[in-house]
C-alpha positions in Angstrom: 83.7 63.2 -97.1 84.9 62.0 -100.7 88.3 60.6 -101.3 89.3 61.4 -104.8 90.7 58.7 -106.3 92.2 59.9 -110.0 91.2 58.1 -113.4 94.1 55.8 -113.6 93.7 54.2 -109.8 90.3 53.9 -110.6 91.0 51.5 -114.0 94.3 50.0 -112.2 91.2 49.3 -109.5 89.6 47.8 -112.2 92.2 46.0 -113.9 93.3 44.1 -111.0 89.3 42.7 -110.2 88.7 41.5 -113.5 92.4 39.3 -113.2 91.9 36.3 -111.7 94.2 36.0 -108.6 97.9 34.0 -109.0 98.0 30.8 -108.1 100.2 31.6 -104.7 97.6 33.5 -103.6 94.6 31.1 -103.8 96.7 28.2 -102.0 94.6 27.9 -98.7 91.8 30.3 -100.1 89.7 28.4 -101.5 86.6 29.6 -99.4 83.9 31.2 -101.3 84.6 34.6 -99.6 87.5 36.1 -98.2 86.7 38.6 -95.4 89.0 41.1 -93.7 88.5 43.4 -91.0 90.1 46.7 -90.3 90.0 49.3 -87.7 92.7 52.6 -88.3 93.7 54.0 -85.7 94.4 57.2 -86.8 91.0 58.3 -88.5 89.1 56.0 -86.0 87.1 54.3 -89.1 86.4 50.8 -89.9 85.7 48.3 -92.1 84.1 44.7 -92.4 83.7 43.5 -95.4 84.1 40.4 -98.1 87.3 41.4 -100.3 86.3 38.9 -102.6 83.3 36.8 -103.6 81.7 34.3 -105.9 85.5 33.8 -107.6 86.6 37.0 -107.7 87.8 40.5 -106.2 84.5 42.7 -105.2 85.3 46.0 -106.8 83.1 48.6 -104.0 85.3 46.4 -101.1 88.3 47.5 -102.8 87.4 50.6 -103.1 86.4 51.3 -99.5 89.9 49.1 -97.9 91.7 52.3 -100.1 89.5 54.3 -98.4 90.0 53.2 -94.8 93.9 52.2 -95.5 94.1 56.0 -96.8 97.4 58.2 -96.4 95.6 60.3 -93.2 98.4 63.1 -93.3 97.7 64.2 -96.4 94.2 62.3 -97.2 95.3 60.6 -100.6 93.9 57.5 -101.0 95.7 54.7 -103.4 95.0 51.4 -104.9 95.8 48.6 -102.3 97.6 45.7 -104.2 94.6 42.7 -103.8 98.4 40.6 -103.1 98.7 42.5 -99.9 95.0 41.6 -98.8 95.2 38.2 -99.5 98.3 38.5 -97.5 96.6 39.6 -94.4 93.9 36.8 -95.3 96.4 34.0 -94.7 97.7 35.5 -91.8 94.6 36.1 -90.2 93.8 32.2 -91.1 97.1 31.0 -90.1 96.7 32.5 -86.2 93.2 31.7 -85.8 91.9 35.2 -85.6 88.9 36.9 -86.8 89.3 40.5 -85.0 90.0 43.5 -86.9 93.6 44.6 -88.3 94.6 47.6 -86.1 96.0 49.8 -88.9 99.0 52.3 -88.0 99.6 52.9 -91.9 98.4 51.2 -95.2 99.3 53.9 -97.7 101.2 56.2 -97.7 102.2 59.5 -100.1 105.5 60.3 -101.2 105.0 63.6 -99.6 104.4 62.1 -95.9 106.7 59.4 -97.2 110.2 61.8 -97.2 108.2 63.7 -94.3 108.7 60.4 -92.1 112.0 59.4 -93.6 113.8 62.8 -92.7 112.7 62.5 -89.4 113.4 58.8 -88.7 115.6 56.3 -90.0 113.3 53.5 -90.1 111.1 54.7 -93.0 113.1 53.2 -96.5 113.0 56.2 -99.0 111.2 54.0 -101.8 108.6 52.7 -99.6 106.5 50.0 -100.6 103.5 51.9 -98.6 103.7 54.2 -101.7 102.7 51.8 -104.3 99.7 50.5 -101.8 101.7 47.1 -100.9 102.9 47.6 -97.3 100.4 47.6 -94.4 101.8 48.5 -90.6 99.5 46.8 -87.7 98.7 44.6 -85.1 95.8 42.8 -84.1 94.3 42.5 -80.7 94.6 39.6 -78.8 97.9 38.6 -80.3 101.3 38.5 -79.0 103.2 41.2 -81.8 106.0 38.2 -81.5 103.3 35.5 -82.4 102.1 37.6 -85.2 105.6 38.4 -86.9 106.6 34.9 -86.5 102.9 33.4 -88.3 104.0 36.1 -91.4 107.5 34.8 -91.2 106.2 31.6 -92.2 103.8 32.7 -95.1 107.3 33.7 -97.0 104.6 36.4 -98.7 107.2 38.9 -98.6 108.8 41.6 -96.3 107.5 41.4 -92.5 109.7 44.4 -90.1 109.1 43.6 -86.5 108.8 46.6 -84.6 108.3 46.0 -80.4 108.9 49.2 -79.1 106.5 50.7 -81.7 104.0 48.0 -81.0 103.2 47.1 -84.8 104.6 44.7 -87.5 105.4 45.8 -90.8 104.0 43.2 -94.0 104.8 44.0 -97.8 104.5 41.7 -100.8 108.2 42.8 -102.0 110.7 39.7 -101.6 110.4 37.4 -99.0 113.2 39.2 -96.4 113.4 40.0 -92.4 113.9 42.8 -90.3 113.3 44.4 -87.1 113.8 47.8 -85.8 
């Protein structure tokens, strides 16, 4: 099945792997591959692959985590800000773990966006989900407390703790705390 993804994601897509990455994001990165692993739980697909390589973002991995990390109410796919994976990167470093991210949303439309938001009042209305820099998950094998509290201390940006939904919410948007 293809996932359209229109002319200007595709040379945003572009854009962002020819920039070298800010210097934030290469503090405790300087392996010579940065791998993440997905699994979302909603289209049952997954993904392990090398995000970056050889000094720099590998264009086909981005391209399939938009893929994967796609809106699946509506199908859309978006750009995934390369921040918000090198986010995950230093989580998944700073716990120890090497299993796969268990994805409850990466992007998300505006459409199933407002859909969410009129139904429940913990979906924000401007949604960093909608700009592909907001990821909800968990990952196996890890207390949800001892993974909110390892991106707590990454100060990367926004992390929503979430125990009776069983996921944590991570943004790049400023460094701030909730839980719902």
């Amino acid at each position: 099945m293809k996932h359209p993804v229109s002319r200007r994601s595709f040379l945003k897509l572009g854009l962002l792997a020819a920039l070298p990455a800010p210097a934030w994001a290469n503090a405790g990165l300087a392996a010579a591959e940065r791998r993440l692993r997905f699994h979302n739980l909603h289209t049952g697909e997954k993904a392990d692959l090398a995000y970056w390589a050889e000094g720099g973002y590998v264009p086909e991995s981005l391209a399939e985590i938009n893929r994967v990390l796609r809106d699946h109410r509506t199908d859309e796919a978006a750009v995934i800000d390369p921040r918000l994976l090198d986010l995950l990167h230093r989580l998944n470093g700073s716990i120890g773990a090497g299993g796969a991210f268990e994805v409850i949303s990466g992007y998300r439309s505006p459409a199933s966006n407002q859909a969410l938001a009129n139904t429940s009042t913990g979906v924000a209305r401007r949604s960093l989900h909608m700009e592909g820099k907001a990821i909800d998950l968990r990952l196996p094998g890890i207390a949800l407390a001892d993974l909110q509290r390892a991106a707590l201390k990454l100060q990367g940006g926004g992390v929503g703790y979430y125990p009776a939904s069983n996921f944590v919410h991570l943004d790049v948007g400023r460094v701030r705390a909730w839980a719902g």
